[in-house]
C-alpha positions as CSV (number, residue, x, y, z in Angstrom):
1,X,135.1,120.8,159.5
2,X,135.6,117.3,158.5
3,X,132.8,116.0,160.4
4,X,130.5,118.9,159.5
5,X,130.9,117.6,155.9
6,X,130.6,114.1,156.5
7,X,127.1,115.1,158.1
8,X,125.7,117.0,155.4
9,X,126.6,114.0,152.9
10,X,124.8,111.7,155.4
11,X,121.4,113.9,155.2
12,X,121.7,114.1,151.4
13,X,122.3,110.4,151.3
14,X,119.3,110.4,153.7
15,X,117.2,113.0,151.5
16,X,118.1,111.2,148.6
17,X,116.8,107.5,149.3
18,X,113.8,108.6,151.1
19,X,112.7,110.5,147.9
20,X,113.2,107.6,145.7
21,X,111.1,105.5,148.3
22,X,108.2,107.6,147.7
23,X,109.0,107.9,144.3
24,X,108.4,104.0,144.1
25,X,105.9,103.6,145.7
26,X,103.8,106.2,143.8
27,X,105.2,104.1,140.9
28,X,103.6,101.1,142.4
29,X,100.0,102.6,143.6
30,X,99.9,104.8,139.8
31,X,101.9,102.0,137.5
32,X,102.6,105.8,135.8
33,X,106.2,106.2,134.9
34,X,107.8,109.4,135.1
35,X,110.9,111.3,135.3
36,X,112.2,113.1,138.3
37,X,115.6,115.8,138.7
38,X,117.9,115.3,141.4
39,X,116.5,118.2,143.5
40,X,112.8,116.9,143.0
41,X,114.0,113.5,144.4
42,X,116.0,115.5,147.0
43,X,112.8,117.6,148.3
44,X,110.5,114.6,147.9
45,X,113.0,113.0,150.6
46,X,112.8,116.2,152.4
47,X,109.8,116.0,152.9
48,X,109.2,112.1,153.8
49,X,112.0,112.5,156.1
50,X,110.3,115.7,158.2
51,X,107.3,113.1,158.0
52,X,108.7,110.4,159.8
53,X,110.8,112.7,161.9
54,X,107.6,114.2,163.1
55,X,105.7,111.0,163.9
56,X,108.8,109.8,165.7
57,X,108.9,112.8,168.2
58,X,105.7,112.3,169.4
59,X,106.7,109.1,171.6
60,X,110.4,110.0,171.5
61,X,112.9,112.8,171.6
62,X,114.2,113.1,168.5
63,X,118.2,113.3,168.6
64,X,121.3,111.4,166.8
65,X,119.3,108.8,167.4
66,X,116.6,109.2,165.1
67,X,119.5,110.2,162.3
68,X,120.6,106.5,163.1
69,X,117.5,105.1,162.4
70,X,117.1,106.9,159.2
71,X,120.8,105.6,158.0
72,X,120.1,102.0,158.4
73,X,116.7,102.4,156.7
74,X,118.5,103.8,153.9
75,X,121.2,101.5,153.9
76,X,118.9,98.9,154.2
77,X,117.0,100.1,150.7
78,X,120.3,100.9,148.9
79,X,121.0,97.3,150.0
80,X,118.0,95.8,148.7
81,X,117.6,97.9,145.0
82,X,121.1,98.1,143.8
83,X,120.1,98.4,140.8
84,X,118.1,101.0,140.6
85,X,120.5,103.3,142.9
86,X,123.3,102.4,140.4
87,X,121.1,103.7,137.2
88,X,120.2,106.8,140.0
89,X,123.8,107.4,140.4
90,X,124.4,106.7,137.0
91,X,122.1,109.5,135.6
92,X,123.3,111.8,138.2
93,X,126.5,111.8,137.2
94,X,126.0,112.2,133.3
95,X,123.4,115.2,134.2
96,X,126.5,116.6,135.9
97,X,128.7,116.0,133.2
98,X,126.4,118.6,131.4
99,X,127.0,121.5,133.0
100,X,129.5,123.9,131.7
101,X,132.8,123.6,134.0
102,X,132.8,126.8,135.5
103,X,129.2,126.3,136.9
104,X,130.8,122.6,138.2
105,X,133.4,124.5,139.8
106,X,131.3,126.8,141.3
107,X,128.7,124.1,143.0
108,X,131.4,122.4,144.4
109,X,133.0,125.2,146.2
C-alpha cells in the first residue's frame, strides 16, 4: 500500500513539473502572463507527459524505465528553478488553506 502511494505522489510530482514546463515555455514564446489552477497545471503535465511517453515508445518499450527518465528530468527542473517551484508550492498551499475543513478532510481521505 505504501509503495502504491509513494507512486502516485511520484506521477503527480511528474504531472506537476511537466505542466509548469510548458507553462514556461508558452510564457517565453507569448511574453503573456497568466494564471493557471493546480489541476490546469496538473492536465497540462498530463498531457506533455503522454507526449513524450508516446514519442519514447516508438524506439523503445516503455516500462519503469521511462518513469526514471521522467523523475530525473523533473528533478533536474525543480533543481534548476527553485524559485519558482517554492512560489508554486507556496500558492498551492494557501489555495488549500481556503477550502472549508470538511472538504480538506474529505480530499485527503
Amino acid at each position: 500500500m505504501f509503495a502504491l502511494l509513494v507512486a502516485w505522489l511520484i506521477i503527480l510530482f511528474v504531472f506537476l513539473v511537466f505542466g509548469d514546463m510548458l507553462i514556461s515555455v508558452y510564457y517565453f514564446f507569448t511574453r503573456q502572463y497568466e494564471k493557471y489552477t493546480f489541476l490546469d497545471t496538473f492536465l497540462l503535465g498530463m498531457c506533455g507527459v503522454a507526449m513524450v511517453v508516446m514519442l519514447i515508445s516508438f524506439w523503445w518499450p516503455t516500462g519503469f524505465h521511462a518513469l526514471i527518465f521522467l523523475l530525473l528530468v523533473s528533478v533536474a527542473y525543480v533543481l534548476f528553478r527553485r524559485k519558482r517551484i517554492g512560489d508554486l508550492l507556496s500558492q498551492y498551499a494557501n489555495g488549500f488553506r481556503k477550502i472549508p475543513l470538511t472538504y480538506r478532510v474529505l480530499i485527503i481521505m
